[in-house]
C-alpha positions in Angstrom: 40.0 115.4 -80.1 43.2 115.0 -82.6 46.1 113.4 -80.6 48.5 116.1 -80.3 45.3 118.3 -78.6 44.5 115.3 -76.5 48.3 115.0 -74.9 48.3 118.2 -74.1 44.9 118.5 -72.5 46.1 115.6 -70.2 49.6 117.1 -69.6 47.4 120.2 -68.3 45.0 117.5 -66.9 48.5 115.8 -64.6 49.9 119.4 -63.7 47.2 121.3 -62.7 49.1 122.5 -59.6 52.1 124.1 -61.6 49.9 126.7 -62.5 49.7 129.4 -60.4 52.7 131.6 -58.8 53.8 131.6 -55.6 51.5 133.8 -53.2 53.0 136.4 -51.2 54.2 135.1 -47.3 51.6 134.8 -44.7 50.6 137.5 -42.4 52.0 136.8 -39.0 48.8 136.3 -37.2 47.8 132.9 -38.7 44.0 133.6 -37.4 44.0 137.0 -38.8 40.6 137.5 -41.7 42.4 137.1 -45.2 39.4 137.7 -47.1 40.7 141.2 -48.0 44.5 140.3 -47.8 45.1 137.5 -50.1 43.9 136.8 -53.6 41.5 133.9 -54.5 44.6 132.8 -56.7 46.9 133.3 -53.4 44.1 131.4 -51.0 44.1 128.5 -53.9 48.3 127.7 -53.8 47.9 127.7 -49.8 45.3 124.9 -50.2 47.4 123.6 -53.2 50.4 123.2 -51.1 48.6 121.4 -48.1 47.9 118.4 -50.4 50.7 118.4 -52.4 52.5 115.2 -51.0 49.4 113.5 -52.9 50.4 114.6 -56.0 51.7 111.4 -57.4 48.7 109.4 -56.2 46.4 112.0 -57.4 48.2 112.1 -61.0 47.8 108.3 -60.9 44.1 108.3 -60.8 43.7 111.2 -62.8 45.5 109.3 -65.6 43.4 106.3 -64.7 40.6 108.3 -65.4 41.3 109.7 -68.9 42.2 106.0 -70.1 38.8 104.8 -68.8 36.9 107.2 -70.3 38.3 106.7 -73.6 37.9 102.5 -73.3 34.1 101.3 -72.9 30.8 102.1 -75.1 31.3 105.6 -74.2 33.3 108.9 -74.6 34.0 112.0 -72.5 31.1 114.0 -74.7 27.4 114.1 -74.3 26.0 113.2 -77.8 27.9 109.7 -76.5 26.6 110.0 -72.5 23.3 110.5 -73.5 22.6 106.7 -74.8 22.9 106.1 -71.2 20.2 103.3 -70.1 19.1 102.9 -66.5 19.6 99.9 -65.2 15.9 97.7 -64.5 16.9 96.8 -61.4 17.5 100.6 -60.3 13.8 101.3 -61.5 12.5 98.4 -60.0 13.7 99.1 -56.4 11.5 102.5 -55.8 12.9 103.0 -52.2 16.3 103.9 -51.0 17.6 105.2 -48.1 20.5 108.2 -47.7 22.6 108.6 -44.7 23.8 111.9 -43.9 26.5 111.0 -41.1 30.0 113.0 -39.9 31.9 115.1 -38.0 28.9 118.0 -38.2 26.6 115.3 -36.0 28.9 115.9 -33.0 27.7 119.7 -31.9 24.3 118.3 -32.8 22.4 122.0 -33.7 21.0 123.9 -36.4 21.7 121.3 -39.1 24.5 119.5 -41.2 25.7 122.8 -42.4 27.2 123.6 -39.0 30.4 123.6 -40.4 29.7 126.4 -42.6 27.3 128.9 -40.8 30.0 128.4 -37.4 32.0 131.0 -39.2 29.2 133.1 -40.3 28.6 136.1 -38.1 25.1 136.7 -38.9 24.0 133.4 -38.2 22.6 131.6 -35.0 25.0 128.9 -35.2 27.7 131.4 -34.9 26.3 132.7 -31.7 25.4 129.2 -30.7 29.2 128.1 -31.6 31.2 130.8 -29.2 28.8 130.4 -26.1 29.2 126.7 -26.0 32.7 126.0 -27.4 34.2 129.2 -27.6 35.4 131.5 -30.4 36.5 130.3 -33.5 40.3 130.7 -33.5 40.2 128.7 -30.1 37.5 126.2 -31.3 37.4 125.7 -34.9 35.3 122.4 -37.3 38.5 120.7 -37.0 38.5 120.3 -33.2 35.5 118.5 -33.0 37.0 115.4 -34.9 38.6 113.8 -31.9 34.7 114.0 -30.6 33.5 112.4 -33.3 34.1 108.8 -31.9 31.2 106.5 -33.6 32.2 104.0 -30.4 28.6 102.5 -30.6 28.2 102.1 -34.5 27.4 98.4 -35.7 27.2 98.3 -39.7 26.1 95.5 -39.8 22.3 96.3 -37.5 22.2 99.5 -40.0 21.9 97.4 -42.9 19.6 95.3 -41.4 17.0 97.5 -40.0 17.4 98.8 -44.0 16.2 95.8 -44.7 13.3 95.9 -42.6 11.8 99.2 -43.5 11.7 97.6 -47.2 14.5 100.3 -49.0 16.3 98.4 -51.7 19.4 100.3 -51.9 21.9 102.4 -49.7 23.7 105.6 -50.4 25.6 107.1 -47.4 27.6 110.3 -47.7 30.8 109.6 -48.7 32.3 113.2 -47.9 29.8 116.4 -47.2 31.0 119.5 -47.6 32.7 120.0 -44.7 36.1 117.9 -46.5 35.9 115.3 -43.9 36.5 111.7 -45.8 34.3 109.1 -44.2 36.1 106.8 -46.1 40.3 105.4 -46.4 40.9 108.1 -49.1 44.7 108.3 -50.1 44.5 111.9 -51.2 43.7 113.4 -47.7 45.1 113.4 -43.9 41.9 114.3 -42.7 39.9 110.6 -43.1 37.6 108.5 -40.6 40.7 106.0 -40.8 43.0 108.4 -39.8 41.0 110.4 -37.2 38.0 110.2 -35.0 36.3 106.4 -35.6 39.6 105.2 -37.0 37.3 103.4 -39.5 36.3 102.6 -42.9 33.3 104.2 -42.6 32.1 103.4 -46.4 33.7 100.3 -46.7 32.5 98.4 -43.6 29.0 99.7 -44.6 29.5 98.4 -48.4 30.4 95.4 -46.6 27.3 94.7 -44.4 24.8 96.5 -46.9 25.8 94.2 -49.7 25.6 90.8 -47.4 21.6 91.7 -46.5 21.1 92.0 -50.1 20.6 95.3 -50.9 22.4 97.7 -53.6 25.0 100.2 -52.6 25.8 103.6 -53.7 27.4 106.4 -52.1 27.1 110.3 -51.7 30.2 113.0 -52.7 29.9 116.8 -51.8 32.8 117.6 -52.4 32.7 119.9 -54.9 30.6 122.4 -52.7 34.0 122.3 -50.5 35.6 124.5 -52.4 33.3 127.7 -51.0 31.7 125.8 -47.8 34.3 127.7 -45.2 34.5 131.3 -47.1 32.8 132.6 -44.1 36.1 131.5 -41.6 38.0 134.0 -44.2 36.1 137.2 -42.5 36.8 136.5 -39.2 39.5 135.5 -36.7 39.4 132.1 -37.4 41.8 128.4 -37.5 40.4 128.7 -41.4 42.9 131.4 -41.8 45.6 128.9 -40.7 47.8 127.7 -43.7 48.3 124.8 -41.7 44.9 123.4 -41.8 44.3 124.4 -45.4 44.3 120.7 -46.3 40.7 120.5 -44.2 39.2 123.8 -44.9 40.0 123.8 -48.7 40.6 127.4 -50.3 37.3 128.5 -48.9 36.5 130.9 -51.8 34.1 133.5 -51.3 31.0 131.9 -52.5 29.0 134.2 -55.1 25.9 132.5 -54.2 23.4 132.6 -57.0 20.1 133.9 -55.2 16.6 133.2 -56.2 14.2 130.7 -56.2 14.5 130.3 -60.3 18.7 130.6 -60.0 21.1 129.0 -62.3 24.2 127.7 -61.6 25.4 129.6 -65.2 25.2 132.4 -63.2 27.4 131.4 -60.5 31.0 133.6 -60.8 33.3 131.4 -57.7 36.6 131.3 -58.3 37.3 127.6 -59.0 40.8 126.4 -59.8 41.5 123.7 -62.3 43.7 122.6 -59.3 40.4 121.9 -57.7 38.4 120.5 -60.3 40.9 118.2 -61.2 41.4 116.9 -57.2 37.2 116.6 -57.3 38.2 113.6 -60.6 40.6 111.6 -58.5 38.6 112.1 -55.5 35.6 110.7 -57.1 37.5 108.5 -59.2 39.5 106.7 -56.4 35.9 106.6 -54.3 34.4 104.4 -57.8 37.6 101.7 -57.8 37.4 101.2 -54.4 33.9 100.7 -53.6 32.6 100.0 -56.8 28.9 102.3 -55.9 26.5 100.9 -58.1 24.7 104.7 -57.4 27.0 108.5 -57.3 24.7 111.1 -56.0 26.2 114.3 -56.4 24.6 117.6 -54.8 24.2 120.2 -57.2 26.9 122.5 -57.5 28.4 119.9 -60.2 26.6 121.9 -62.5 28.8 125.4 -61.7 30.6 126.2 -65.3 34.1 125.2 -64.0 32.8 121.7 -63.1 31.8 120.7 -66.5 34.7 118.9 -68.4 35.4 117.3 -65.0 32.1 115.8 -64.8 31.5 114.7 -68.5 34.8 112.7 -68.2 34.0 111.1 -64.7 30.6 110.3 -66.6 32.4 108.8 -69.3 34.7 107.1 -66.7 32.0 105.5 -64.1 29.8 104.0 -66.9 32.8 102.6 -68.5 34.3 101.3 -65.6 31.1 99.8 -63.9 30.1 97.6 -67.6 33.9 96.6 -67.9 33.3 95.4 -64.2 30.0 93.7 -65.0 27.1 96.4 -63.7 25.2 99.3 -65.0 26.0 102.8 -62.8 24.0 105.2 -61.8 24.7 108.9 -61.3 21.6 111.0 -59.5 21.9 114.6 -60.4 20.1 117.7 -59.8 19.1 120.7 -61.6 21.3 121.3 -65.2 24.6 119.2 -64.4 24.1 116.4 -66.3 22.4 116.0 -69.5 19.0 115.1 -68.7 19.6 111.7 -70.3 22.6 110.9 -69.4 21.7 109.7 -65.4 18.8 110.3 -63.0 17.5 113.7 -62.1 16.8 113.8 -58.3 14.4 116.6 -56.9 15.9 117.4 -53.8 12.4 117.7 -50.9 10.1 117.8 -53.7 7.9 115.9 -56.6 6.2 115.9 -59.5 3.0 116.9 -60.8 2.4 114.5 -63.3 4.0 110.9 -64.7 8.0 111.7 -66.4 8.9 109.4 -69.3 12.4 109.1 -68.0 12.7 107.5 -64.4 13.7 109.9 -61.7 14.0 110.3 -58.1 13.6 112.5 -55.1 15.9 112.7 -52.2 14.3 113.9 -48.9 15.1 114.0 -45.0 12.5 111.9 -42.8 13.6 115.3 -40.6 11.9 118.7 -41.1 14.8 120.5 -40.2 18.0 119.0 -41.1 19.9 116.1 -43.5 22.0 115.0 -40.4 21.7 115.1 -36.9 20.4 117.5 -34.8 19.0 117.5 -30.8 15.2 118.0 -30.6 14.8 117.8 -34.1 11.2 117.2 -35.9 10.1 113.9 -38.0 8.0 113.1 -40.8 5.4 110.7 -39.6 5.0 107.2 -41.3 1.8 108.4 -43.3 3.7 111.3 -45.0 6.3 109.4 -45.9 4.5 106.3 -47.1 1.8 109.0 -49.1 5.1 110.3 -50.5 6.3 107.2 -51.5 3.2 106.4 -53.1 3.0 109.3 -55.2 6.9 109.9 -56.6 6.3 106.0 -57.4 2.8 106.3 -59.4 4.8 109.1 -61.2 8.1 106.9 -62.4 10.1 107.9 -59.7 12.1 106.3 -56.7 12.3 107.7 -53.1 15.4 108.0 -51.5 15.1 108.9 -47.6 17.5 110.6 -45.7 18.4 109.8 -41.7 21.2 111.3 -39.6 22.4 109.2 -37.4 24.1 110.6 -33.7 27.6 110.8 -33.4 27.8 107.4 -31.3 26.8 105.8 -34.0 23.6 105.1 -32.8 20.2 105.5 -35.1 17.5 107.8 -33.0 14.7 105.8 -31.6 11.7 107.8 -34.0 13.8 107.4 -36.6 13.9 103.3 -36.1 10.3 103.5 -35.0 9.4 105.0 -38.6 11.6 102.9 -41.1 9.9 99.7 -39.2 6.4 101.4 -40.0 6.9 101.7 -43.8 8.6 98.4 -43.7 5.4 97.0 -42.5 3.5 98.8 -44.5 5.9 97.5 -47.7 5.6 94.0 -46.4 1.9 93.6 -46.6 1.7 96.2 -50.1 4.7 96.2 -51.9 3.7 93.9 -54.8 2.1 97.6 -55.6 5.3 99.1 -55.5 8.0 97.4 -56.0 8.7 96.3 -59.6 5.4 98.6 -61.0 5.5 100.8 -63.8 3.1 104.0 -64.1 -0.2 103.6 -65.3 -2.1 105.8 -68.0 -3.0 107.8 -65.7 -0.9 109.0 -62.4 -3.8 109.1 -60.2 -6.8 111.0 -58.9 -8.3 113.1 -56.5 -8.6 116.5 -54.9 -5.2 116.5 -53.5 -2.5 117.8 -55.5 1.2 118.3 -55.3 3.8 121.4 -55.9 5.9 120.6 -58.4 9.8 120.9 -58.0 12.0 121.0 -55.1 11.8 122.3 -51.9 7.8 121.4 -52.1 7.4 118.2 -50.3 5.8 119.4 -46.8 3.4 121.8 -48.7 1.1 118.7 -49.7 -1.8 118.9 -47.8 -3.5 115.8 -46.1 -5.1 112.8 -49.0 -8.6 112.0 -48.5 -10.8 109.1 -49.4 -11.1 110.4 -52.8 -7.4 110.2 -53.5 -6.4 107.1 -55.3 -2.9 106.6 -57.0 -2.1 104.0 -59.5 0.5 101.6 -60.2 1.0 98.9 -63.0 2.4 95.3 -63.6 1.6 93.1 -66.1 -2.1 92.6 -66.6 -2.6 93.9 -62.9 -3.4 97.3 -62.2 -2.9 98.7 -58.4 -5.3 101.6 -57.1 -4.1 102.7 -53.9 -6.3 104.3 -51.9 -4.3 107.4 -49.7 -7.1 108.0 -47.7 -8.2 105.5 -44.6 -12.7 105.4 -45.3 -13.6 106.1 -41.2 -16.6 103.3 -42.2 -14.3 100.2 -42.5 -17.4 98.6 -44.9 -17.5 101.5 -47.3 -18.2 101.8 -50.7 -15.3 103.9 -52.6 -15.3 105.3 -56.4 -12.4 104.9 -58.7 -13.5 107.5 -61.6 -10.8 106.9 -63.5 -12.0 103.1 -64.6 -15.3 104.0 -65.1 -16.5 102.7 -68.5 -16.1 106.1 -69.9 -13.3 107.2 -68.5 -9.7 106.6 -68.8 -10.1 103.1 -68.4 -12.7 102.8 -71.5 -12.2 99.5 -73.0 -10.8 97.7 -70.1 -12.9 94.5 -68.5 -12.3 93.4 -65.1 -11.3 89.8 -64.1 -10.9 90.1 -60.5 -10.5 92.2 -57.6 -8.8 91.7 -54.2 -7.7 93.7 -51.4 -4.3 93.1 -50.5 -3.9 91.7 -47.0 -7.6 90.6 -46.9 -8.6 87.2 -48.3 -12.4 88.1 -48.1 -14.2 88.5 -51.6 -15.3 92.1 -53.0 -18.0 93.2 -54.5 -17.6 95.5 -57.6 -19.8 97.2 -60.5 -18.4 99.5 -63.3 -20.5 102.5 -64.2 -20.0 105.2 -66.9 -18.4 107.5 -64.1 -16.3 105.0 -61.9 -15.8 101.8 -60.8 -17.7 100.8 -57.0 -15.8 98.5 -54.7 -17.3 98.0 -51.4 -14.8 97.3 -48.9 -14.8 94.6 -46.7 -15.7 95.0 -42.9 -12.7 93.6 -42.1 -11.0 95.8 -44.1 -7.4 97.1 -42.8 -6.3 100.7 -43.5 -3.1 101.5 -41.9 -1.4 104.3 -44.1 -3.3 103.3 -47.5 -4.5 100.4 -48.8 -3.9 98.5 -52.1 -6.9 97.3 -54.8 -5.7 94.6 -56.9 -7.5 94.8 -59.8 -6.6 92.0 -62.9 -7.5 93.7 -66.1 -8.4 92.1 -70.0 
């Protein structure tokens, strides 16, 4: 861009809330619907208002952006984002876990969208909402804060039992949709430090994550913030309240792209440069003051009005994290990157087959929500452990979501299962951890759905389901089905002598976790290990096989 273009751009980029008029005075029921009453534009200067006293703080970091985005090895523009490289030790770690923890954990039903479906009239949250709280312009989102306490949260026991269930890195929510900060941001009132825990939610976890070891990243929604309360706008509601506009956002009415193949090209929100340019300092000020070695954003990045925004933060984070001596990370789903410019994440679902370029799922070890719900349902330690075991044979990395309670507190099941996979990681993670694909994925009757939203529609493995892992010389067959004869004999057609594996000789073969010795023979259709009596199958078990 030639220099007079570029000072202009920025001069737009440091007054984005000059440029509406002023909107037309309230009605004088603060509670009364709006959504036919006042224009998007009208709805957008209320909200613009509300956070105005940040403007100076927010125009700090937004210049603070632009200069690191144009100082580091790359530039605001994707021919330059796409030279983006991984780091190894981001493809090495396989397992991560996501933490989907906030004010929405306090009512405890339906799922971390409370927030949102509270105010929609159709739904059973809404229902759910006036019978036990009351309607919503006597009980709105915002009066559950003070409830939202966290008095029995210890960081420091969250990052170790991390540890122990074997997850290499940490990426808690930073701020979900619902506009509550669970971190000291200085562009909002409505922060964990100010309210409820009266904590630094993000940075006392950075803290005790980092000190056990293990990477940190962290989660920002906040883009999806600028629809999530539309429905508050219908009804009688606190949303309508130009007083609490700094917590609800504008709450435009969402055009919500429907379809299973949907596109966010397609999406026609109103979205303000106002906004977009409040999402850059947001995200901005959350890089410089926790220094995430992972941003995971949900999707609605990608929506048309996001996308200058995003390729400068790109251009920002990556120069920022190599000037302060790291590689970042930015997990993204559907079109809103670049494919190569950061890590496409498959939100609840897999692959069907190995991708060159390393990717990752994201995934709740609940059924039926991200964060936490009463009486909710749980993967079992097999799934997730089969799960794991396939996204990794394919060049991916898990990332598993809990929700804690509101206390603080991490549910019993939920403890009980992260322990299970750690032990299960203990004994066979050299098969994991570290591996690259091998020629082949795996084998086997049992096939998965492809692309999100898919993960619980894998049926059970069997004995003849075997995936495979790489490192070095040494090959890993994992079998994903537990032989009911402890002593059996299992075929692995994929190194038969002519089969993929044609060529290959076989120096050894152990099972991991058993020091007795195996006996193997190669023919044209597969290789034959018997299996030990002894043999121990909890989950899956590993075959160590050192190639020539």
């Amino acid at each position: 861009m030639i220099p007079l273009l570029r000072s202009a751009a920025f001069a737009l980029l440091l007054c984005p809330f000059l440029l509406f008029a002023q909107s037309s005075s309230a009605p004088a029921d603060p509670m009364a619907p709006t959504h036919d009453t006042k224009s998007a534009a009208q709805m957008d200067l209320e909200w613009q208002k509300s956070v105005a006293k940040y403007d100076t703080q927010r125009n700090a970091l937004l210049k603070e952006a632009d200069r690191q985005a144009n100082d580091g090895p790359y530039r605001a523009d994707w021919d330059s984002l796409q030279k983006y490289q991984q780091p190894q030790w981001y493809k090495d770690a396989k397992f991560g876990i996501f933490i989907h923890w906030g004010v929405y954990s306090v009512p405890g039903f339906g799922s971390e969208w409370y927030p949102r479906l509270m105010y929609q009239q159709k739904e059973p949250v809404f229902a759910n909402h006036i019978k036990t709280f009351g309607a919503q312009d006597k009980f709105g989102y915002k009066d559950f804060i003070p409830k939202f306490k966290a008095e029995k949260w210890d960081p420091a026991a969250w990052a170790h039992l991390f540890k122990e269930a074997g997850a290499q890195y940490v990426v808690p929510v930073a701020e979900h949709h619902d506009g509550f900060s669970m971190y000291d941001s200085g562009l909002s009132d409505w922060t964990a430090v100010k309210m409820g825990p009266k904590r630094d939610v993000i940075g006392d976890l950075s803290k005790a994550v980092r000190a056990e070891g293990l990477h940190f990243g962290l989660s920002s929604h906040r883009a999806e913030h600028n629809f999530f309360f539309d429905g508050g706008r219908t009804i009688r509601s606190d949303v309508n309240d130009p007083k609490y506009a700094s917590l609800y956002g504008p709450a435009h009415h969402w055009f919500e792209v429907k379809g299973d193949n949907h596109q966010l090209v397609d999406d026609w929100t109103y979205v303000s440069p106002a906004w977009t340019a409040d999402w850059l300092a947001r995200a901005t000020e959350l890089v410089e003051k926790y220094k995430p070695e992972i941003v995971y954003y949900d999707w609605w990045i990608g929506q048309p009005n996001f996308r200058p925004r995003v390729t400068e933060f790109a251009a920002f984070y990556y120069n920022y994290a190599a000037a302060h001596g790291y590689t970042g990370v930015i997990n993204f789903k559907d079109y809103s990157l670049e494919w190569k410019s950061g890590v496409r994440d498959f939100e609840r679902g897999q692959l069907a087959s190995i991708e060159p370029d390393h990717w990752q799922t994201d995934t709740s070890i609940s059924k039926l929500s991200w964060g936490y719900i009463e009486n909710d349902q749980y993967q079992p330690p097999d799934f997730l452990v089969h799960q794991l075991i396939d996204i990794v044979s394919k060049n991916g990395n898990l990332l598993l979501n809990i929700g804690p309670k509101p206390d603080g507190t991490i549910p019993d099941q939920i403890q009980t299962t992260l322990k299970e996979m750690g032990s299960w990681l203990k004994v066979n993670g050299e098969a994991i951890y570290g591996t690259t694909p091998w020629k082949v994925y795996g084998e086997g009757p049992t096939k998965i759905i492809a692309g999100a939203f898919h993960d619980q529609d894998t049926k059970p493995y069997t004995t003849e389901d075997f995936r495979f892992t790489q490192k070095g010389n040494t090959v890993y067959a994992i079998g994903m089905g537990c032989p009911t004869d402890a002593s059996s004999t299992v075929a692995i057609h994929s190194m038969g002598s002519e089969q993929a594996a044609k060529g290959l000789t076989f120096a050894s073969i152990e099972l991991i976790g058993s020091a007795e010795p195996l006996t193997h023979d190669q023919s044209a259709d597969a290789l034959h290990v018997k299996l030990p009596a002894s043999a121990n199958c909890k989950y899956a078990y590993v075959l160590k096989i050192a190639v020539k």
